[in-house]
VEXROMI-319195 format. One record per residue: residue number from 1; residue in one letter; x, y, z of N, C-alpha, C in turn. Coordinates in nm, 4 decimals. Layout:
N
+-----+------+----------+----------+----------+----------+----------+----------+----------+----------+----------+
! seq ! type !     n_c1 !     n_c2 !     n_c3 !    ca_c1 !    ca_c2 !    ca_c3 !     c_c1 !     c_c2 !     c_c3 !
+-----+------+----------+----------+----------+----------+----------+----------+----------+----------+----------+
! NUM !    a !        X !        Y !        Z !        X !        Y !        Z !        X !        Y !        Z !
...
+-----+------+----------+----------+----------+----------+----------+----------+----------+----------+----------+
end
This chain:
116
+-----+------+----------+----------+----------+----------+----------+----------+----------+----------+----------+
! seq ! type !     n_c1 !     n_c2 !     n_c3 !    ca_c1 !    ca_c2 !    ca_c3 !     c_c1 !     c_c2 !     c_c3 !
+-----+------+----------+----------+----------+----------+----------+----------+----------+----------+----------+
!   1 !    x !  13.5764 !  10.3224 !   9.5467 !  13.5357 !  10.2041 !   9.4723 !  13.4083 !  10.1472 !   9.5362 !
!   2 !    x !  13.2921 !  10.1171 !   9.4590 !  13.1788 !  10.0555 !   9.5067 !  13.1903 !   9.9122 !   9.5195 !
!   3 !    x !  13.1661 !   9.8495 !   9.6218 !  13.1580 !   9.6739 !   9.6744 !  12.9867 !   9.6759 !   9.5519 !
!   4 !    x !  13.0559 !   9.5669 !   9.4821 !  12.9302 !   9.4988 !   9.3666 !  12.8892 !   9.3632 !   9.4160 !
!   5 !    x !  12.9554 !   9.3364 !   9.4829 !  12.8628 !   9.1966 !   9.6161 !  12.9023 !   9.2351 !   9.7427 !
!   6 !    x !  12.7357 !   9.1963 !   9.7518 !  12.6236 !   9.2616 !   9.8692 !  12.5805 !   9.1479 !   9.9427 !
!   7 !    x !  12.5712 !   9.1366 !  10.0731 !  12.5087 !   9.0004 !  10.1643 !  12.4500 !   9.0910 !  10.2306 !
!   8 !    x !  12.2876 !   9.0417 !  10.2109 !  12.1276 !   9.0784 !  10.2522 !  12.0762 !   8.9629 !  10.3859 !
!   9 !    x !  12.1236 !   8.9656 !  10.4652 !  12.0569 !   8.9234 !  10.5635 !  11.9282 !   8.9026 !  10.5539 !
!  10 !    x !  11.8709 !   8.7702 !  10.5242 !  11.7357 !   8.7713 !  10.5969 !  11.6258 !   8.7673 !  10.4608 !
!  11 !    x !  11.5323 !   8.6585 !  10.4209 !  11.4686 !   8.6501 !  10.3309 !  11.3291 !   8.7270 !  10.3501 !
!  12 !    x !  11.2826 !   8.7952 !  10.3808 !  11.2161 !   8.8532 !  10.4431 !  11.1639 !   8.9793 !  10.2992 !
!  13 !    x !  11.0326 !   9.0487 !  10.3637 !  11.0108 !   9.1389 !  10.2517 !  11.1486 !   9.2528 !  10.2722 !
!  14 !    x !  11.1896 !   9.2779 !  10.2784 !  11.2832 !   9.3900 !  10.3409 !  11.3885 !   9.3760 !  10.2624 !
!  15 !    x !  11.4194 !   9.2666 !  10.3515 !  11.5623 !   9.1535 !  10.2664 !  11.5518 !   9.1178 !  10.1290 !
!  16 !    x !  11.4461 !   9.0642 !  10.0459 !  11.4229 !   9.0191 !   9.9067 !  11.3847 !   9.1373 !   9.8470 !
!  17 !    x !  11.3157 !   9.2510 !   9.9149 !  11.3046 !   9.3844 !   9.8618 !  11.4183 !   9.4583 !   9.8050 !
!  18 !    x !  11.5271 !   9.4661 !   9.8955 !  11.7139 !   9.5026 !   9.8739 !  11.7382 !   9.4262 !   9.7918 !
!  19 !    x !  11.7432 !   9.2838 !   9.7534 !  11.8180 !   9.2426 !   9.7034 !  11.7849 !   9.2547 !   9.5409 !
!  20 !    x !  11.6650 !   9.2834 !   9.5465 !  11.6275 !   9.3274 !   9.4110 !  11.6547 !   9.4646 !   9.3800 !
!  21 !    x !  11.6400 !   9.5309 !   9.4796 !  11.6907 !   9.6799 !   9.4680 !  11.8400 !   9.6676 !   9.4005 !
!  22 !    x !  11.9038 !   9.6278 !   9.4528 !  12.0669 !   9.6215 !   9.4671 !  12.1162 !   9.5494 !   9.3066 !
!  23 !    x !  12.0533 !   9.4583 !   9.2432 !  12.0464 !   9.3628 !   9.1441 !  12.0246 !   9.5096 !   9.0006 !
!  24 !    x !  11.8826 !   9.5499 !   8.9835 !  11.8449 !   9.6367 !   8.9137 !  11.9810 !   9.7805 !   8.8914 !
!  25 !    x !  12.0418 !   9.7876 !   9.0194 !  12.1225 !   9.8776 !   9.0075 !  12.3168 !   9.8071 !   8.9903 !
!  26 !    x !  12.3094 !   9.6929 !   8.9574 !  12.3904 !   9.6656 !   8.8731 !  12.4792 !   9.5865 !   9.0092 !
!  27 !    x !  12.4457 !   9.5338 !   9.0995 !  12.5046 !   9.4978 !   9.2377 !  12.4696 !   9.3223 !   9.2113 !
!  28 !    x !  12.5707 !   9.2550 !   9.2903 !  12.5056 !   9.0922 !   9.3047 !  12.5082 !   9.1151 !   9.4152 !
!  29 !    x !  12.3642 !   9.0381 !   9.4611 !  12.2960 !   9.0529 !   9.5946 !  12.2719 !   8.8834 !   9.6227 !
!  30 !    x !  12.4034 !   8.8324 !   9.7602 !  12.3697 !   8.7064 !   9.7763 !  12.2752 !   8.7594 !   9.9186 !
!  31 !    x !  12.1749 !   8.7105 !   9.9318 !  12.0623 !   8.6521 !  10.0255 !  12.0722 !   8.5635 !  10.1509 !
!  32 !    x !  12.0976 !   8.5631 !  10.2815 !  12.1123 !   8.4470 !  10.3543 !  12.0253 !   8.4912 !  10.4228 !
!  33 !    x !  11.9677 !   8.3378 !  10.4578 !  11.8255 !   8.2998 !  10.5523 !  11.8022 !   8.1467 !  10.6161 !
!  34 !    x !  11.8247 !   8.2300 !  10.7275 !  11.8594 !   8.0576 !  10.8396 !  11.7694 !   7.9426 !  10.7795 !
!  35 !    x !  11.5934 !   8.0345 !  10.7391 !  11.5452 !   7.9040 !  10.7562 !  11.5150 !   7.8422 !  10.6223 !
!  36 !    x !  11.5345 !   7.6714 !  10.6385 !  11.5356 !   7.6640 !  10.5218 !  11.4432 !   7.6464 !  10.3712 !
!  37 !    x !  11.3000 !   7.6998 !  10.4255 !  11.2335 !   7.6758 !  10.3597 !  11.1434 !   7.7984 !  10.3883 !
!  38 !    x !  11.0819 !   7.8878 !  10.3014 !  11.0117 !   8.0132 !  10.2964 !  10.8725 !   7.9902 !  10.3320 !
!  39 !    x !  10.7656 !   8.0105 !  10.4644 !  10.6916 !   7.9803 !  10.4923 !  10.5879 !   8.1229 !  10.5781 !
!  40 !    x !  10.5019 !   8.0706 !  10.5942 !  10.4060 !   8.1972 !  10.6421 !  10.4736 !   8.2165 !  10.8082 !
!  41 !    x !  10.4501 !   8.3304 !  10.7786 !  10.5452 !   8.3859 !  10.9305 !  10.4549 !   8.4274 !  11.0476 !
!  42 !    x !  10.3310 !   8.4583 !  10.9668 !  10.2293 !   8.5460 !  11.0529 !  10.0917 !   8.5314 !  11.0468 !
!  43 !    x !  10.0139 !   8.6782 !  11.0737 !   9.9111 !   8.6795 !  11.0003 !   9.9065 !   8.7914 !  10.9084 !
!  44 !    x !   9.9813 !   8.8812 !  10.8991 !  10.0370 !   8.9897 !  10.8052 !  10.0864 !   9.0879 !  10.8551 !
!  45 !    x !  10.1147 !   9.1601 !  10.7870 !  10.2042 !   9.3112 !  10.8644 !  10.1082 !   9.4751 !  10.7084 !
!  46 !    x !  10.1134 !   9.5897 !  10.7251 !  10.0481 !   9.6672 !  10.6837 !  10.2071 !   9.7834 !  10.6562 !
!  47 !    x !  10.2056 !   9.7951 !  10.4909 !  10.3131 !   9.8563 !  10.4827 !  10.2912 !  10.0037 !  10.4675 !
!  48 !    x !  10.3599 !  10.0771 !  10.4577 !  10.2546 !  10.1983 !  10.4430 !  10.2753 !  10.2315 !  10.3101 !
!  49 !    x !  10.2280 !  10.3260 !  10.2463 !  10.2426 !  10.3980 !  10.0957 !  10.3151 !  10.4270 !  10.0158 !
!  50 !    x !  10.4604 !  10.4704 !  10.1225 !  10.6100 !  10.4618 !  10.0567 !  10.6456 !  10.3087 !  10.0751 !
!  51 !    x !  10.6179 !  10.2744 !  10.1560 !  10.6935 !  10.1363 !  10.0938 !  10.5653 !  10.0330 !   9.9802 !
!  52 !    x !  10.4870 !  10.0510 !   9.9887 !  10.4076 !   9.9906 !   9.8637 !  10.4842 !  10.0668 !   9.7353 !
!  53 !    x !  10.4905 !  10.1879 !   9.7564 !  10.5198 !  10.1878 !   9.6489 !  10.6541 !  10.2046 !   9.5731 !
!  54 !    x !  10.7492 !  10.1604 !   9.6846 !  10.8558 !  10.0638 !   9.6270 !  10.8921 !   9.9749 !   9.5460 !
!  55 !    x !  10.7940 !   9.8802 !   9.5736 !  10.7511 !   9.7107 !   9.5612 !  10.6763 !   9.7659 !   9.4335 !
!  56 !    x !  10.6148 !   9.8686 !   9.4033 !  10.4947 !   9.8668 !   9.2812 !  10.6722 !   9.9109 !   9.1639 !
!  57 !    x !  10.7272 !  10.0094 !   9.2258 !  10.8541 !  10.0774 !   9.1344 !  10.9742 !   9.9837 !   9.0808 !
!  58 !    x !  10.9666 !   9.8786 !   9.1620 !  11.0420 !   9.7424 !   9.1285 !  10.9538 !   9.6355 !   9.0122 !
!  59 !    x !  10.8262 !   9.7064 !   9.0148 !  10.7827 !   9.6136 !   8.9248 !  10.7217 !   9.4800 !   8.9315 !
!  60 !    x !  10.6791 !   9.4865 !   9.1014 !  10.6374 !   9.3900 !   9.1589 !  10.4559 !   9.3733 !   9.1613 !
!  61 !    x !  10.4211 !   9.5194 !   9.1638 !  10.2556 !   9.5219 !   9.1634 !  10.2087 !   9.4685 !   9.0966 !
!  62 !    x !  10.2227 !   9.4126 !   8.9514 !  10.1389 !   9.3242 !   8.9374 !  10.1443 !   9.1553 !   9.0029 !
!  63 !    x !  10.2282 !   9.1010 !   9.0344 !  10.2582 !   8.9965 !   9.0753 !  10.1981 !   8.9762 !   9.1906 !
!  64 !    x !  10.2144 !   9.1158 !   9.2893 !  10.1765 !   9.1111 !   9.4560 !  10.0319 !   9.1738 !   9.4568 !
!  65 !    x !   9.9832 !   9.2158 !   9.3823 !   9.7961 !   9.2514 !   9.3620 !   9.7615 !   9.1408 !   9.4533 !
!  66 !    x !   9.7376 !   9.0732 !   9.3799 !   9.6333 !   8.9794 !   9.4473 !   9.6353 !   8.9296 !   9.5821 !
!  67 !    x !   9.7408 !   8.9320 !   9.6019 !   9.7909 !   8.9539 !   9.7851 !   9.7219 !   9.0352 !   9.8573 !
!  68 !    x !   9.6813 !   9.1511 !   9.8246 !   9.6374 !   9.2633 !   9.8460 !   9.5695 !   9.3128 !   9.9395 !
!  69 !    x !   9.5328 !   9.3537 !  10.0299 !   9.3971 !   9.3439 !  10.1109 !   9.3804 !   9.5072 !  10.1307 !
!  70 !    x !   9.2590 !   9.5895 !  10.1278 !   9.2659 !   9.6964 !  10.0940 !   9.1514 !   9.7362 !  10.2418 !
!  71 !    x !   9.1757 !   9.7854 !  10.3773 !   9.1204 !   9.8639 !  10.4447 !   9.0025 !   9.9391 !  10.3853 !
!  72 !    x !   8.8761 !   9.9356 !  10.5022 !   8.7363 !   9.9836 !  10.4216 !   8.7774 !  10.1670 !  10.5298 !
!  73 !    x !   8.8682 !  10.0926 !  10.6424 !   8.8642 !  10.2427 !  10.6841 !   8.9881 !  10.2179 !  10.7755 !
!  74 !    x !   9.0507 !  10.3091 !  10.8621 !   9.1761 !  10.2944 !  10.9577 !   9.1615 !  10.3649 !  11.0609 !
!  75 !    x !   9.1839 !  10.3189 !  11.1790 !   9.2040 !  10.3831 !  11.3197 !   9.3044 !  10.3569 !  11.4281 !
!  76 !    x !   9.3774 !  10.4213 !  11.4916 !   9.4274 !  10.4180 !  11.5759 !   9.4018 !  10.4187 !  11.7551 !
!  77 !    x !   9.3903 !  10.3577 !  11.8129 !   9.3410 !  10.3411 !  11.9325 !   9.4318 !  10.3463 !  12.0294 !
!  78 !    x !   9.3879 !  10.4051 !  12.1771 !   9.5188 !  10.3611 !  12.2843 !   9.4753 !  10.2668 !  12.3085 !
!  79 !    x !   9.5976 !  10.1695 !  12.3500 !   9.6415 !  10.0479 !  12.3927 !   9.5516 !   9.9988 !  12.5086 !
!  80 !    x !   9.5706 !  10.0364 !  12.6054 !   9.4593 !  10.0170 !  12.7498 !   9.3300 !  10.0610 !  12.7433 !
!  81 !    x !   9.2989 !  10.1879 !  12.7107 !   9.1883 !  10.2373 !  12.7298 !   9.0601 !  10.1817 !  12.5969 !
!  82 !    x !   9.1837 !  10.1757 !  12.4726 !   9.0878 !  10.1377 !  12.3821 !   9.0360 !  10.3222 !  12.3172 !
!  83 !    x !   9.0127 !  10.3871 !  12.3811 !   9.0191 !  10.5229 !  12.3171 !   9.0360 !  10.5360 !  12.1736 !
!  84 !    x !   8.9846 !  10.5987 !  12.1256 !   9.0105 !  10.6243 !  11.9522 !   9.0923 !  10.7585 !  11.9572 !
!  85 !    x !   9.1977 !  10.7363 !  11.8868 !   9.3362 !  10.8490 !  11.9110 !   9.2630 !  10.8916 !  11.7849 !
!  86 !    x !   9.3143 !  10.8374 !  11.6560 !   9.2553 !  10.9419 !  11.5294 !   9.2174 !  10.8216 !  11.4571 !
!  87 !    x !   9.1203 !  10.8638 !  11.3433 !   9.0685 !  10.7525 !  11.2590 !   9.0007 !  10.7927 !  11.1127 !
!  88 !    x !   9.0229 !  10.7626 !  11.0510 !   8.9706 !  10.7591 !  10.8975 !   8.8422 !  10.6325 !  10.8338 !
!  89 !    x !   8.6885 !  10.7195 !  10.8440 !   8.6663 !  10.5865 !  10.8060 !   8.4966 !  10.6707 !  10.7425 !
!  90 !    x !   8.5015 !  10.6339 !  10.6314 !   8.5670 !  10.5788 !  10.5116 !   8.6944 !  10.5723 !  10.4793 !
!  91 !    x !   8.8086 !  10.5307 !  10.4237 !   8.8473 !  10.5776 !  10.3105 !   8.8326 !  10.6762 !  10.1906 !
!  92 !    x !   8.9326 !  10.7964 !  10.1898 !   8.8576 !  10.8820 !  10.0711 !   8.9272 !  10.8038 !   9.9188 !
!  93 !    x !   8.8230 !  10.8693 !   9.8240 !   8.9016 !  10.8274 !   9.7198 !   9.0740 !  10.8638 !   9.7333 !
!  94 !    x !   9.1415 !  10.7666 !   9.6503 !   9.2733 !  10.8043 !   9.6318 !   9.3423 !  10.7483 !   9.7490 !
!  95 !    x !   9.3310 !  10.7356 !   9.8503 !   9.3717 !  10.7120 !   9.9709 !   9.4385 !  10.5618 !   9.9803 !
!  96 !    x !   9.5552 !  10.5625 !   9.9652 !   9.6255 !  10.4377 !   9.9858 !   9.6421 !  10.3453 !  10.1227 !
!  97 !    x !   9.5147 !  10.2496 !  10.1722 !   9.5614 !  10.2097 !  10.3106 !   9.5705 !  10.0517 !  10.2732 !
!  98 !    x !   9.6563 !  10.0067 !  10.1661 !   9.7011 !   9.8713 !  10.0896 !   9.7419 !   9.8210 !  10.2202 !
!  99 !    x !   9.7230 !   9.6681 !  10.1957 !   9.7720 !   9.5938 !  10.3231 !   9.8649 !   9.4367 !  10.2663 !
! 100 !    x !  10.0227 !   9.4371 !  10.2418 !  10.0358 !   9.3130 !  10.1884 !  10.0862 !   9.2655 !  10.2597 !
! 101 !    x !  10.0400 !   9.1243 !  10.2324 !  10.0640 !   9.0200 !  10.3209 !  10.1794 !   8.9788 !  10.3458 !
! 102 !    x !  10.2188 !   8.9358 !  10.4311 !  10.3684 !   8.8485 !  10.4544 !  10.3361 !   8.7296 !  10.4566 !
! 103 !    x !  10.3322 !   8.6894 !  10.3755 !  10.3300 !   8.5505 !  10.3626 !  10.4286 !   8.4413 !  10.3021 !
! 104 !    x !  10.3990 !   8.3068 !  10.2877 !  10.5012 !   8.2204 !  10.2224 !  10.4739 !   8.2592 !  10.1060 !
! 105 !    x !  10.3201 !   8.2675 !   9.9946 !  10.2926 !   8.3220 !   9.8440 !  10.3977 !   8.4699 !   9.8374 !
! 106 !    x !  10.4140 !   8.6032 !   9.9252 !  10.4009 !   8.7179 !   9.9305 !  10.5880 !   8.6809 !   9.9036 !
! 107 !    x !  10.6242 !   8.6111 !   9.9888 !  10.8049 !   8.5968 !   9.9921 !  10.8398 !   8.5311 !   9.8897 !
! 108 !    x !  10.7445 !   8.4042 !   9.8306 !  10.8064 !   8.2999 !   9.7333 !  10.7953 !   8.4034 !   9.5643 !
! 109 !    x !  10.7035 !   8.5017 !   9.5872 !  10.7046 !   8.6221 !   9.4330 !  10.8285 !   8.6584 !   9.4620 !
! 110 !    x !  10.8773 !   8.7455 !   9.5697 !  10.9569 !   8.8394 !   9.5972 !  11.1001 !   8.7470 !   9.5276 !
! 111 !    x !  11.0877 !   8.6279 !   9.5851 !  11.2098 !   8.5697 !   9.5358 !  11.2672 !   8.5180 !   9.3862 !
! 112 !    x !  11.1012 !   8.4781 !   9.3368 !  11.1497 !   8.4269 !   9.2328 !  11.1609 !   8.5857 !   9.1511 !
! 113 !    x !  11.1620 !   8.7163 !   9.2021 !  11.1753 !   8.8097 !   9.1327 !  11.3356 !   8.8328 !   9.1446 !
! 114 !    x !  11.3812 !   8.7754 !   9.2321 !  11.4952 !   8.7915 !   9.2860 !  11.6221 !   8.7802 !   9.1633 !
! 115 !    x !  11.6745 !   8.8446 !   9.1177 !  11.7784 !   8.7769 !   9.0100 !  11.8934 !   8.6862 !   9.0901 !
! 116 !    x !  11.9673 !   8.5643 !   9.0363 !  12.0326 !   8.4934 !   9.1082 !  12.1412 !   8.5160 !   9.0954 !
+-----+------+----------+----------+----------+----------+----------+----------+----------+----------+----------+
end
């Protein structure tokens, strides 16, 4: 027998990501989040390609576009030395290095996408 209510820890992209996941597939997804008001957490976080395009498969890309911030190029560096480990720069066409924001705008979409 499948459990059809689900408790998602944590309002978070992750957390409001599941709970929409879970909703679409026929689940009630209650949500708990200590704090009580949805606010900017950071200065952003960089998701990678499978998970963008999660968020685009949920039906969220148009809503979270404009959030968007799109890398002109990407590199990886060591930590101490500063060294360039590997790096991409340009960007080639096609090349997904999307960057969405975590923000209070980025969480308050996610939620009101949220079914209740």
């Amino acid at each position: 027998m499948v459990a059809r209510d689900v408790i998602v820890a944590g309002a978070g992209i992750a957390g409001l990501t599941t709970a929409i996941a879970l909703a679409r597939a026929g689940m009630r997804a209650t949500v708990l989040e200590q704090t009580p008001k949805l606010e900017e957490a950071g200065a952003g976080i960089q998701l990678s390609p499978n998970a963008t395009n999660v968020l685009i498969q949920l039906g969220l890309g148009d809503r979270l576009r404009p959030l968007v911030m799109t890398p002109e190029a990407m590199m990886a560096v060591a930590m101490r030395s500063l060294r360039r480990i590997i790096g991409v720069s340009p960007l080639r066409p096609g090349e997904d290095g999307r960057t969405w924001q975590e923000s209070a705008a980025c969480s308050a979409n996610l939620a009101v996408s949220t079914p209740s």
